[in-house]
C-alpha positions, 0 to 999 in steps of 0.5 A: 347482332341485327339490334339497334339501340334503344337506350344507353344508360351510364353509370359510375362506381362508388366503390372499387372491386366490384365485377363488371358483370355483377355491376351492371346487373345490379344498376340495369335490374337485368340478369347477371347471364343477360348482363354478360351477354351485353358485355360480349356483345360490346354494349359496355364500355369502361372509361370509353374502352370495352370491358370484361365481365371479370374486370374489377371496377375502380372507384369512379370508373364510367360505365356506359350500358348501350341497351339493344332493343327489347326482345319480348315482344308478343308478336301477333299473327298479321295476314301480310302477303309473302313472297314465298319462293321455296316451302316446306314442312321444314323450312320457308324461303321469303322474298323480303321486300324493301321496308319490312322490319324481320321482327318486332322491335320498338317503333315496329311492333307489327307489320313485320315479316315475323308477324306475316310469317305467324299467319301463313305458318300458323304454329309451324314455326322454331321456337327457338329464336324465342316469342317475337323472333319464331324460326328466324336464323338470320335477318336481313336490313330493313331498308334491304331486299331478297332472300330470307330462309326461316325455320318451321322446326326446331331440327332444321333452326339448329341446322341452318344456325349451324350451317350459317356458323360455318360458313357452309351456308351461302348468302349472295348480293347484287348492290350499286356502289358509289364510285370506280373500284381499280380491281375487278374483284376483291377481299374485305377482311375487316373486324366490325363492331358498335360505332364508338360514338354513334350506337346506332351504327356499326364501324370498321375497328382495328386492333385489339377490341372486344366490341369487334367480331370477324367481318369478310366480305367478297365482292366481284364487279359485274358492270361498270359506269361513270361514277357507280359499280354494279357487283355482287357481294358474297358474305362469309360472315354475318354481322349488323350492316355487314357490307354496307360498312365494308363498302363504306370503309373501302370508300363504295358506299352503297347508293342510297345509303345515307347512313354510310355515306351514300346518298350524295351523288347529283345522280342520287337525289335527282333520282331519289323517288327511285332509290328505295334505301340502299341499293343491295339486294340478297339474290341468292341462297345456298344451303343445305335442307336441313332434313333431306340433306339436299344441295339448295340454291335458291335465286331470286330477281332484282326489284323493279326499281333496282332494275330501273336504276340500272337501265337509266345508269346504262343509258347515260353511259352508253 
């Protein structure tokens, strides 16, 4: 999941042998399927502790409903210019820049990318992702840049989702992490799930819990300097906020991320004017066409102000 928290509503049970699911449909007036859905997500907890849609509820226990935002928002087309780097009649490629929210959402109900999308393709969208997500797979922070492929049918949604869940798609980074890394390339095989005190966030967390899904992430270090580590990171997973957390948990986290802890370096307020949310951008795509069944790789530069970053970051160390 890419959505943020909205409103977290708790509840407690009056009586015992109810189902969760059948409980929080009831107390939120939302469906049973949608109730279900919020429980697999990890947005209901039971006594502090994730449950099941079957569970039987005791009298007095605390269930708590994180709500993700709300995604039925009438999107409306917005002439928004699109740096649009491969099209077709099946699938667009967009160069996302920094501060573009990829749908609609509350506090941003226009301006977004799916909003430009609607003006440059007209109805040529996939229904799929529903009334204010047309064609969108996969998505992308909004304080992150680079490369987003969106589906202008529903033949080629269905492929990209395919190809994104088995791995067979391909999403590269360049980001500047805080600190030295000892090895020059690594793993980060880490479950990933909602922060269990902050909703707003996600967290690295262990052992048995159904709030976390599979996270991994490669990374390979491209330049070092004093303080700081250009590298690429390679996903194999898609989670919320996926490798700014991993960065975080290893003790990189991104600069300019103030939200996992970067952002606290002498050499990151000096130049904050500079630093546009965190320094991560998504280089490259590699994929399938959906329809041709031809090999893709598409690639894209590095923002100015990235680039700017690293030259004053070589120019102290050389």
């Amino acid at each position: 999941m890419n959505n943020e928290i909205f409103d977290t509503l708790v509840y407690t049970a009056e009586a015992a042998g109810e189902r969760l699911d059948s409980f929080v449909a009831s107390k939120t007036q939302l469906t049973r399927s949608r109730a279900q859905k919020l429980i697999e997500d990890g947005d209901v907890t039971v006594n502090g502790k994730a449950g099941a849609k079957n569970l039987k509820l005791k009298a007095g226990d605390v269930v708590e409903v994180s709500i993700p935002e709300n995604e039925e928002y009438d999107a409306m087309p917005e002439n928004i210019p699109l740096d649009v780097r491969y099209e077709d009649e099946h699938i667009i490629i967009v160069n996302k820049p920094v501060g573009m929210v990829v749908h609609p959402a509350p506090g941003h109900s226009s301006g977004t990318l799916v909003n430009a999308l609607m003006y440059h393709c007209g109805d040529s969208l996939s229904g799929i992702g529903g009334v204010n997500r047309p064609g969108i797979v996969h998505r992308i922070d909004r304080d992150t840049s680079g490369l987003i492929c969106v589906a202008k049918t529903d033949e080629a949604h269905l492929s990209l989702a395919a190809q994104l869940k088995d791995h067979s798609m391909h999403r590269e980074y360049r980001m500047i992490a805080v600190g030295g890394f000892k090895e020059d390339s690594g793993t980060i095989d880490a479950p990933i799930g909602r922060h269990p005190v902050d909703r707003k966030k996600m967290a690295v967390i262990r052992g048995v819990d159904k709030r976390a899904r599979d996270a991994v992430t490669h990374w390979t270090v491209l330049e070092r300097f004093s303080g700081f580590t250009y590298a690429k990171a390679v996903l194999e997973t898609g989670r919320t906020h996926q490798i700014r957390v991993h960065m975080s948990y290893i003790g990189h986290p991104l600069m300019g991320d103030t939200v996992y802890g970067g952002g606290h370096t002498p050499f990151e307020k000096h130049n904050a004017p500079l630093i546009d949310g965190q320094m991560l951008h998504a280089t490259a795509l590699i994929l399938t066409h959906p329809v041709t069944g031809e090999e893709m790789r598409i690639e894209v530069e590095l923002p100015d102000n990235f680039t700017a970053v690293l030259e004053k970051l070589r120019r102290m160390n050389g």
